[in-house]
NUKEFI-96232 format. One record per residue (C-alpha): residue number from 1; x, y, z. Coordinates in steps of 0.1 Angstrom, whole numbers. Layout:
     i       u       v       w
   NUM       X       Y       Z
...
END
This chain:
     i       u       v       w
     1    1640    1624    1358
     2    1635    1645    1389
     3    1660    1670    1398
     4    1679    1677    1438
     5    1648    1698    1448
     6    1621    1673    1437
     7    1645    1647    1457
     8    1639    1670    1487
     9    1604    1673    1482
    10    1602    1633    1490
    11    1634    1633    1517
    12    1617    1663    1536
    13    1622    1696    1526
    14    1620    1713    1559
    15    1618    1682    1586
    16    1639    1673    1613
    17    1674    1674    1593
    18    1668    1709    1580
    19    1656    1720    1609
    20    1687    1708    1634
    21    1707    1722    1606
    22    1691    1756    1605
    23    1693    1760    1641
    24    1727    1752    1651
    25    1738    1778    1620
    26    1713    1801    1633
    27    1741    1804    1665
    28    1764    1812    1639
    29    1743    1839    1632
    30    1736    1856    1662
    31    1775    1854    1674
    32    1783    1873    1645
    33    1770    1906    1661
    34    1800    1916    1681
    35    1823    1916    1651
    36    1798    1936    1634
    37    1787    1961    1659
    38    1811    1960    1683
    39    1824    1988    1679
    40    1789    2005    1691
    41    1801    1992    1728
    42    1839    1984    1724
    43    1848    2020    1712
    44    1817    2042    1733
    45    1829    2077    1737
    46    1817    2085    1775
    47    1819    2126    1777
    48    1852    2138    1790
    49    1873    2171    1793
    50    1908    2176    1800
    51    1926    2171    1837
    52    1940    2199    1850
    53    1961    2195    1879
    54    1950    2213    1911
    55    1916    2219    1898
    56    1905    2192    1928
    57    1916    2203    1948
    58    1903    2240    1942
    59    1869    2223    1942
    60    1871    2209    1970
    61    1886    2234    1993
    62    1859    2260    1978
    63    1831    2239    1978
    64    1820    2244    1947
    65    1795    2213    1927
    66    1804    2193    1899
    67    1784    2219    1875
    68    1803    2252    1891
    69    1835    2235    1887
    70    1827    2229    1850
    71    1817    2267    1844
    72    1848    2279    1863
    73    1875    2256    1847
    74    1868    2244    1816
    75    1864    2267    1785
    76    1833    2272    1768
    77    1810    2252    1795
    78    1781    2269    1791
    79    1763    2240    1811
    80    1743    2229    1777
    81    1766    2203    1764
    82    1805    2202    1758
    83    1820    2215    1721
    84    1854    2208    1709
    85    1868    2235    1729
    86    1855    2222    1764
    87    1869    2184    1758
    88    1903    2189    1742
    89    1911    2222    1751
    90    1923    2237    1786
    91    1929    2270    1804
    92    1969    2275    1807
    93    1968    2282    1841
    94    1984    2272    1875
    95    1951    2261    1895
    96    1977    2250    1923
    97    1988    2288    1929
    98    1978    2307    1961
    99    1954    2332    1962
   100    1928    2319    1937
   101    1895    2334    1941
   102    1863    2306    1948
   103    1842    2333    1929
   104    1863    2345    1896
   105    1893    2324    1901
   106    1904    2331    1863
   107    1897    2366    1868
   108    1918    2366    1903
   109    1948    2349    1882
   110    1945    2364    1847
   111    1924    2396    1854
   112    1902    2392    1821
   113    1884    2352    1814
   114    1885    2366    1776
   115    1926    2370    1776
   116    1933    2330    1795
   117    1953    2315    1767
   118    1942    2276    1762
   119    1961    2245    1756
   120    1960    2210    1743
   121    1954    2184    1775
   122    1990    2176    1779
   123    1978    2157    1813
   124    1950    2132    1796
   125    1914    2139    1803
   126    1887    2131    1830
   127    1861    2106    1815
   128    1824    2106    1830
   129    1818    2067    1827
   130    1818    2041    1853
   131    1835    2013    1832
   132    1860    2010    1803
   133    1863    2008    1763
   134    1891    2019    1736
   135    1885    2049    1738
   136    1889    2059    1775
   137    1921    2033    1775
   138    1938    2045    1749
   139    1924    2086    1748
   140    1910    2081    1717
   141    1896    2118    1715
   142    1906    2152    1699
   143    1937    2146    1679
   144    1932    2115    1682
   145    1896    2105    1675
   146    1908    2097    1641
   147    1923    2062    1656
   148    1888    2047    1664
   149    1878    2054    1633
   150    1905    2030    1621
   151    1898    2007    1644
   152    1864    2001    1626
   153    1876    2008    1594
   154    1901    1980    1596
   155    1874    1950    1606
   156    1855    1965    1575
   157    1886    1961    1556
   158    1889    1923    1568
   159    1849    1921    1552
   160    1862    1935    1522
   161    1894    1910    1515
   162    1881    1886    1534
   163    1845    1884    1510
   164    1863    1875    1479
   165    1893    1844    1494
   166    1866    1831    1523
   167    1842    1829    1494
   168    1864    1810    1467
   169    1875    1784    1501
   170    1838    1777    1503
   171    1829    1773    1468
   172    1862    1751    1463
   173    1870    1731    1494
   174    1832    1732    1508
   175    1810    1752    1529
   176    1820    1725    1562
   177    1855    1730    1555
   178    1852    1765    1553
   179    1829    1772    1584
   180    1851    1751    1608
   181    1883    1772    1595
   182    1867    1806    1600
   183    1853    1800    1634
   184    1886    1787    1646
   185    1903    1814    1629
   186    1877    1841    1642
   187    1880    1825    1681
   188    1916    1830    1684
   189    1914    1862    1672
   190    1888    1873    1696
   191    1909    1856    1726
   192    1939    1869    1717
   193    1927    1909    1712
   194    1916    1906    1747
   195    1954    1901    1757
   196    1972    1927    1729
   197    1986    1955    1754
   198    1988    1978    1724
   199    1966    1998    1703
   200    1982    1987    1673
   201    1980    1953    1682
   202    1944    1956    1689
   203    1937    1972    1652
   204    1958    1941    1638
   205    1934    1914    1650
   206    1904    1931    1646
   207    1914    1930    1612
   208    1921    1894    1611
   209    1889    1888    1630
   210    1869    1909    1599
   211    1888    1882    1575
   212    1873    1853    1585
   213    1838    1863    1603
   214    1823    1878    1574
   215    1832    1851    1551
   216    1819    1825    1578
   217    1782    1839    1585
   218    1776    1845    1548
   219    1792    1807    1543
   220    1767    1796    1568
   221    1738    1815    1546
   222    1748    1793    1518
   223    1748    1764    1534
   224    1714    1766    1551
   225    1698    1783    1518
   226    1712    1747    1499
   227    1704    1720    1522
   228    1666    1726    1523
   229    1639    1731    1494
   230    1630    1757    1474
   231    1591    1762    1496
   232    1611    1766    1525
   233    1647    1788    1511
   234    1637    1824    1517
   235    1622    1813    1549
   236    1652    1797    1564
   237    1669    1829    1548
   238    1648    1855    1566
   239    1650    1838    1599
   240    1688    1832    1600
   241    1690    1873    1595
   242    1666    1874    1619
   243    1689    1851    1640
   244    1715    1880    1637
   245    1687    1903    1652
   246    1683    1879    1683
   247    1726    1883    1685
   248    1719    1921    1689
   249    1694    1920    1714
   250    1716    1899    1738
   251    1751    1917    1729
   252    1730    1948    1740
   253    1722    1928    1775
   254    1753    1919    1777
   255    1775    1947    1770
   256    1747    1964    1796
   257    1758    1941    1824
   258    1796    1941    1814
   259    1807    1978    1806
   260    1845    1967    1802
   261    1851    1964    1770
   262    1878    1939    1775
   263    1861    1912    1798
   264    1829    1920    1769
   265    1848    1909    1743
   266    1861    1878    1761
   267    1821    1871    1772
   268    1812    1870    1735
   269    1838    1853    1726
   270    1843    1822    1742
   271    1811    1806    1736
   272    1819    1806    1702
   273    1842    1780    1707
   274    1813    1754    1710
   275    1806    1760    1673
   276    1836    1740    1664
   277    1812    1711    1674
   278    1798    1714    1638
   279    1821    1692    1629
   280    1801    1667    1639
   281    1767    1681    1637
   282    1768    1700    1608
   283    1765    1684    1568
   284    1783    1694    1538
   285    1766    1710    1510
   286    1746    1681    1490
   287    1748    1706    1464
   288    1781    1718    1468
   289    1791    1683    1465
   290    1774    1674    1436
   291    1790    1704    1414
   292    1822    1690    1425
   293    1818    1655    1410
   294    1814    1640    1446
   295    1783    1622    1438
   296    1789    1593    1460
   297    1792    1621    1493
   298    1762    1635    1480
   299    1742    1608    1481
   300    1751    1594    1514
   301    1737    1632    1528
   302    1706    1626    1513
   303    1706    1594    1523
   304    1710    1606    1558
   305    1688    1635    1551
   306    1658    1612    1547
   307    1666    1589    1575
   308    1663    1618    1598
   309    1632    1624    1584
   310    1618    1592    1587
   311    1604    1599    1554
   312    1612    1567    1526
   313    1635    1562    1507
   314    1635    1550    1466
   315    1652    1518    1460
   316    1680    1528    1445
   317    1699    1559    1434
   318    1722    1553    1401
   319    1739    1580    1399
   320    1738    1619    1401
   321    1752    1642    1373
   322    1748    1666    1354
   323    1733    1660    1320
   324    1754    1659    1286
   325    1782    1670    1310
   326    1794    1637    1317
   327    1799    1648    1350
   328    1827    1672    1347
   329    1833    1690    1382
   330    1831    1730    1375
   331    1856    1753    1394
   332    1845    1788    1403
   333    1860    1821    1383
   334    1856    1856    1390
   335    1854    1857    1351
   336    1822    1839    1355
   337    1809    1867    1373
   338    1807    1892    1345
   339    1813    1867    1311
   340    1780    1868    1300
   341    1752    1896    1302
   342    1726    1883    1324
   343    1755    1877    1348
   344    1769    1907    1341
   345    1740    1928    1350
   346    1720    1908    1379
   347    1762    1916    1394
   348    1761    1948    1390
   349    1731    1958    1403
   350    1737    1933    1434
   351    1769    1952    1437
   352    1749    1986    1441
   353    1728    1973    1460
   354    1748    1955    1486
   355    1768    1990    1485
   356    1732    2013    1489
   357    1721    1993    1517
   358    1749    1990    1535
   359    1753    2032    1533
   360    1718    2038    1545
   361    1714    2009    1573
   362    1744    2024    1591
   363    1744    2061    1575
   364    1706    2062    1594
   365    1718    2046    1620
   366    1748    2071    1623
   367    1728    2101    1617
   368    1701    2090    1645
   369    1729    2086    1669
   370    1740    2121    1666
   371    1713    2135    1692
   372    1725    2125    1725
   373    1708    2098    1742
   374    1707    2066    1760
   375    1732    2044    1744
   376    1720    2009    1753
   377    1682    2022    1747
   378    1694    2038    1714
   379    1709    2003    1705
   380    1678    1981    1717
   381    1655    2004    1695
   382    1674    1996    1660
   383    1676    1962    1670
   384    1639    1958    1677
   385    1626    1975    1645
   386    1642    1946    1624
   387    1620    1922    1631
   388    1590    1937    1617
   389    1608    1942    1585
   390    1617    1902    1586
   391    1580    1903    1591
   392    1571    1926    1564
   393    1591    1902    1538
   394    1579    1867    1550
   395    1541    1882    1547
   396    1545    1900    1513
   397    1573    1877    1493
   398    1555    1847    1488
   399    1524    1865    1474
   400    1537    1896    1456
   401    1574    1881    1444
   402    1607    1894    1453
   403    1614    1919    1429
   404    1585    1943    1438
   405    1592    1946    1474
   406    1623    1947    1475
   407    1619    1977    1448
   408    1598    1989    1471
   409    1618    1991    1502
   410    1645    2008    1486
   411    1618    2034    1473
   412    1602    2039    1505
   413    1637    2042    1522
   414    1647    2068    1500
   415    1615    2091    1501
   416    1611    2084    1537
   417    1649    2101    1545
   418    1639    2130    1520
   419    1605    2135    1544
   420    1630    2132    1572
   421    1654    2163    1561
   422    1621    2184    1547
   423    1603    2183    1582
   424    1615    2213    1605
   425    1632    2208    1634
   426    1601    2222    1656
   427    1585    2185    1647
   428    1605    2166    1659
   429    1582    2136    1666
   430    1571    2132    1629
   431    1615    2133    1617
   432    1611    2103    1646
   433    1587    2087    1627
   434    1597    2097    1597
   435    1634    2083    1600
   436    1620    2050    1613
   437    1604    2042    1583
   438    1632    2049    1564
   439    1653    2022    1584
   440    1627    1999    1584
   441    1628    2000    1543
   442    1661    1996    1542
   443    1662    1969    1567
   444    1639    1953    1542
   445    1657    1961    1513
   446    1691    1946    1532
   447    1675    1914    1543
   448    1662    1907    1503
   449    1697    1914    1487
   450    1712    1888    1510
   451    1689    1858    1500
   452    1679    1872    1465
   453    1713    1869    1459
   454    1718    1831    1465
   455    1689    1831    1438
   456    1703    1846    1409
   457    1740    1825    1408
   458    1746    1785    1397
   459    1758    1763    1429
   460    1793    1760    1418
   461    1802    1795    1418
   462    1775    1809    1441
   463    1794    1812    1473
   464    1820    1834    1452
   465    1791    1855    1440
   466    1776    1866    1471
   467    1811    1870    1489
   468    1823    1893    1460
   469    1786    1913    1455
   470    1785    1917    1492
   471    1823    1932    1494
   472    1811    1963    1479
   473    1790    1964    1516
   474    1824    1966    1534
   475    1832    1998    1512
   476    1802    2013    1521
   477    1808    2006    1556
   478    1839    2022    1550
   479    1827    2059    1532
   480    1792    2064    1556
   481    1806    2079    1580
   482    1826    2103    1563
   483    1792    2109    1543
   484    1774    2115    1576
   485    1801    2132    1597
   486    1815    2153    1571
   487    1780    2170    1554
   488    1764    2174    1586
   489    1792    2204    1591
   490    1777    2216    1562
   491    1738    2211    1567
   492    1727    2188    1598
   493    1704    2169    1576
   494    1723    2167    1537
   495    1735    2135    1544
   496    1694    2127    1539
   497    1696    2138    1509
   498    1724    2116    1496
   499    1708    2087    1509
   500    1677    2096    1494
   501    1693    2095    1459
   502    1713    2062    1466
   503    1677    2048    1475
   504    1660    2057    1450
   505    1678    2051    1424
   506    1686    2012    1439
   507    1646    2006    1440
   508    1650    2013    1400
   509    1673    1990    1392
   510    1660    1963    1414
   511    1632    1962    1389
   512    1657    1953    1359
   513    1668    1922    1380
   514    1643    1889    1370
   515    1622    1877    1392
   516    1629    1845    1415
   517    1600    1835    1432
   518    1591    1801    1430
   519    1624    1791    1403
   520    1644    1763    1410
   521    1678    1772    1421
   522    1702    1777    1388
   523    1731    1754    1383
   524    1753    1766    1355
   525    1754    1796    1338
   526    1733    1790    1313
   527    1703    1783    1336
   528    1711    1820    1348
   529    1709    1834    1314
   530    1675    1815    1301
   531    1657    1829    1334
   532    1643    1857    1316
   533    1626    1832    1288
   534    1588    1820    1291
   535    1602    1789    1270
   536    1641    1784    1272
   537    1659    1753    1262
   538    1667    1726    1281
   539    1692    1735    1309
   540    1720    1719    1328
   541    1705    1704    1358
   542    1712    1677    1382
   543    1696    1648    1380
   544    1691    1617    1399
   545    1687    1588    1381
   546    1663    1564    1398
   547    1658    1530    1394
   548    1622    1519    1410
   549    1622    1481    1423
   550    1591    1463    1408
END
């Protein structure tokens, strides 16, 4: 009796159904950048110094350039970049008192520059930026810098809640049900942050927009890993990453050609309003259904599968269940996670994993970002190196496996950030190199967590795993940059070294995990726990039982 994917293989495993499927999700994708990223454009920190009244004024009326202002009035302008002390702190002087000399104008009111006490920037600060974001709005600088930081933290706090509740509304209700909820959900979110007068507000629904959007794209992931067969899975898997990529490219164009960070967010938001139109467009999971006892669903989705397809259909499908089950529907547990010890470990080390490359994707990212430089250049250049890495793993997985390169990457992203803190600061073009590598391994390593682990869970409770795996990506997102900001007080590049350990050791455990290349997706548990076996007993599966016309 064949199984789902030996169904496919006559339906069309990749034809015209898959493929409308794949696309429109592949939207779904790419609009997930903003919520993401964002942050990168919605929260840029222009450079900026304290206003001081009358200082103007003084310019003007002695002449002096931009630069000569900077020396004269602001403390510690040395005219090779601003410190702490030239953006949040100030000279506590009257620049609007008579008498001030366009030469030594400290010296004419104080008589020593050295002896000019300084001040917090009671009066706000003078930002060098043509157009607007959170932080310029709202002065999120100095004492106050801390604030942005939340603002980020609290969409990766969304992921993190959001991972485990979207997750068990997918694997219960349906991945449909679930995608048309989130988008809605994550759309009047979007609109409505646009309008919040507040900071506090603002922090609010981001949050509530990190509830949902997380929980969607990943729900989407499922969903387009299920619906096609198992030639075609980490293909459709790569690409709808890859999709995400395509999202960065054009929020970089975008946020280039709107720098407001209000009227951006509105621009990348509204168009996702057109993906409510899956409800019409988009399938339910045939294998979603079949877990849940909705056999009848299932097979009218097939059904429609190979109409599409023009391919032929058999006469005449029985029934679908799941054998010496009777058909009982199966409900998804967190206990199911960890009950038994395949499970137990392949979670684990998908937990460490998930957490390792979250750390070093951004943490490299971060650490890049610290030299000053273009910021929509700096942005194209991470988004551009991702695609050879989606390369990279639709070249190598089919012939080596996904274990070994995905070892690999981890191992090559770990060494290459320890060549990147070893090479002295007079070579800078090889750390260049050096530190590209490094985030092209880890793209690597990111993209093969995601699909490997649809791979290693049983349909019923798969959604769940990858939501609850993936959370421990959201408390990465959360630590890196107190791991990159933090050490590099202590030594610019011992953040490297962290990340070189977390690397290194992840490439090591990937090679406990069991290898999924060419395997039939699990359905239950104990399919999971037989994968190690060269001869294990006979499995749950689903079945269709067909009955030929003579």
């Amino acid at each position: 009796m064949p199984t789902l994917d030996d169904i496919l293989e006559v339906v069309g495993e990749f034809d015209r159904f898959q493929k409308q499927t794949f696309f429109v999700l592949c939207l779904l994708s790419a609009a997930f950048t903003p919520v993401y990223v964002g942050v990168v454009f919605f929260g840029f920190i222009p450079e900026h110094r304290c206003f001081s009244p009358g200082v103007a004024e003084l310019s003007q009326r002695c002449g002096w350039s931009l630069e000569e202002q900077l020396n004269h009035t602001i403390p510690e302008w040395d005219g090779h970049g601003a410190g702490f002390g030239s953006r949040c702190r100030r000279y506590e002087v009257d620049w609007n008192a008579t008498g001030i000399s366009c030469t030594d104008p400290l010296g004419s009111l104080m008589g020593n520059r050295s002896t000019v006490p300084l001040g917090p920037c009671r009066d706000g600060w003078v930002y060098d930026s043509l157009g607007t974001s959170l932080v310029t709005e709202f002065d999120l600088v100095c004492e106050d810098s801390w604030k942005l930081d939340l603002f980020q933290s609290s969409v990766n706090a969304g992921f993190f809640i959001g991972s485990i509740n979207i997750g068990y509304i997918a694997d219960r209700f349906g991945r449909k049900f679930c995608l048309l909820n989130t988008i809605l959900a994550n759309v009047v979110c979007g609109i409505l942050l646009v309008f919040m007068p507040t900071y506090l507000w603002i922090v609010i629904f981001r949050f509530l927009q990190g509830l949902v959007s997380k929980g969607c794209w990943t729900a989407g992931y499922i969903l387009v890993t299920e619906v096609v067969g198992p030639k075609y899975r980490r293909t459709v898997g790569i690409l709808y990453q890859a999709a995400f990529s395509v999202g960065l490219l054009v929020f970089d164009a975008i946020a280039y050609a709107i720098p407001h960070w209000r009227w951006l967010q509105l621009t990348v938001t509204l168009p996702s309003c057109f993906l409510l139109l899956y409800y019409w467009c988009l399938p339910e999971s045939p294998r979603w259904l079949i877990s849940q006892g909705k056999n009848d669903k299932a097979m009218k989705i097939v059904s429609d599968m190979a109409k599409k397809n023009q391919k032929k259909m058999p006469s005449h499908f029985e029934d679908i269940k799941f054998e010496d089950d009777d058909g009982r529907k199966q409900s998804p547990s967190l206990i199911d996670l960890v009950r038994t010890p395949q499970m137990r470990k392949n979670t684990l080390i998908l937990m460490y994993n998930w957490f390792t490359s979250s750390v070093l994707y951004q943490g490299l990212i971060m650490h890049m970002g610290l030299a000053a430089g273009n910021m929509y250049l700096d942005f194209l250049y991470s988004a551009l190196v991702e695609f050879p890495a989606a390369f990279i793993i639709i070249v190598t997985i089919d012939r080596v496996g996904r274990r070994y390169p995905w070892a690999a990457a981890n191992l090559v992203a770990g060494a290459a950030c320890l060549v990147t803190a070893l090479v002295p600061e007079d070579m800078h073009w090889l750390k260049v190199i050096a530190a590209c590598i490094g985030r092209m391994g880890i793209t690597v390593a990111f993209e093969m967590v995601c699909f490997v682990n649809t791979e290693l869970y049983p349909t019923y409770i798969r959604n769940l795993g990858v939501m609850v795996c993936s959370s421990l990506c959201d408390i990465g997102g959360v630590i890196v940059p107190f791991i990159v900001y933090r050490l590099v007080e202590v030594w610019h590049d011992l953040p490297l070294i962290v990340f070189t350990v977390l690397g290194l050791i992840a490439g090591g455990l990937v090679l406990l995990l069991p290898e999924t290349k060419g395997r039939v997706l699990p359905e239950t548990v104990e399919d999971v726990e037989n994968f190690h076996r060269q001869s294990s007993p006979k499995a749950k599966k689903i079945y269709l039982h067909v009955q030929m016309s003579e």
